[in-house]
C-alpha positions in Angstrom: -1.6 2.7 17.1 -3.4 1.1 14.0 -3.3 1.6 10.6 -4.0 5.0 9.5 -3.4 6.5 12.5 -0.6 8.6 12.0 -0.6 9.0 8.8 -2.3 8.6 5.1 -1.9 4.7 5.1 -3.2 3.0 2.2 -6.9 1.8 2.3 -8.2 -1.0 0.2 -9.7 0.7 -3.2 -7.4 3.6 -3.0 -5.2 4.5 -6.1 -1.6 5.8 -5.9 1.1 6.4 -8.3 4.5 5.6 -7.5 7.7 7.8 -8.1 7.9 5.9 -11.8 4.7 7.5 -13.1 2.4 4.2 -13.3 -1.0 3.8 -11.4 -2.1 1.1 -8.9 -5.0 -0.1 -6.3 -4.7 -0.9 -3.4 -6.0 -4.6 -2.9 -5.2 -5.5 0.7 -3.4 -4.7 3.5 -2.1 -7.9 5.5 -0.3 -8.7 9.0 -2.6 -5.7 10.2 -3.3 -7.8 14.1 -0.6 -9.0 15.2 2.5 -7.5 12.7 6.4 -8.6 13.8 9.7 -8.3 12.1 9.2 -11.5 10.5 5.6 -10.8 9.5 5.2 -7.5 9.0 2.1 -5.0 8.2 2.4 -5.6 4.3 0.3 -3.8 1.3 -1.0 -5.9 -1.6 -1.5 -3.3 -4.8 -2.5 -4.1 -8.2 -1.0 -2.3 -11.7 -4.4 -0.1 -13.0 -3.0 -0.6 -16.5 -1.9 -4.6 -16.9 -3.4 -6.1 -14.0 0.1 -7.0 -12.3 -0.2 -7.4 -8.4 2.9 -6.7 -6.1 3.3 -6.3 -2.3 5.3 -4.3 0.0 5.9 -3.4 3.7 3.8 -0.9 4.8 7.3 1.0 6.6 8.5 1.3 2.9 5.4 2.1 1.3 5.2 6.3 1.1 9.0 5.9 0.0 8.1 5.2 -3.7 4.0 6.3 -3.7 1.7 9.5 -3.7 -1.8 9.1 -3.0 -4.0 10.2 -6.1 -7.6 11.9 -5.2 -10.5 9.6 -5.2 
């Protein structure tokens, strides 16, 4: 199974606000063909309010965010 398949993965453009109240974009998602331990499908997201870019696994990823309607 892919990305998205069994659940509501983050897509490139989409916005989502984490558990702390602040509002990001979804930039990239990497290690998406062949993901391992060591490299890992990984989300690249983007602060909507000071431009700040952070990354995180995709397994931790609906942990700490909620997917806002486009």
């Amino acid at each position: 199974m892919g990305i998205g398949d069994m659940r509501n993965d983050p897509q490139i453009g989409q916005s989502w606000q984490h558990h702390s109240g602040r509002m990001y974009q979804v930039i990239l998602v990497t290690n998406t063909t062949h993901p391992s331990d060591k490299f890992p499908v990984t989300v690249v997201y983007q602060n909507m309010t000071n431009a700040t870019v952070w990354s995180r696994p995709l397994s931790d990823w609906h942990r700490s965010f909620t997917e806002m309607p486009s």
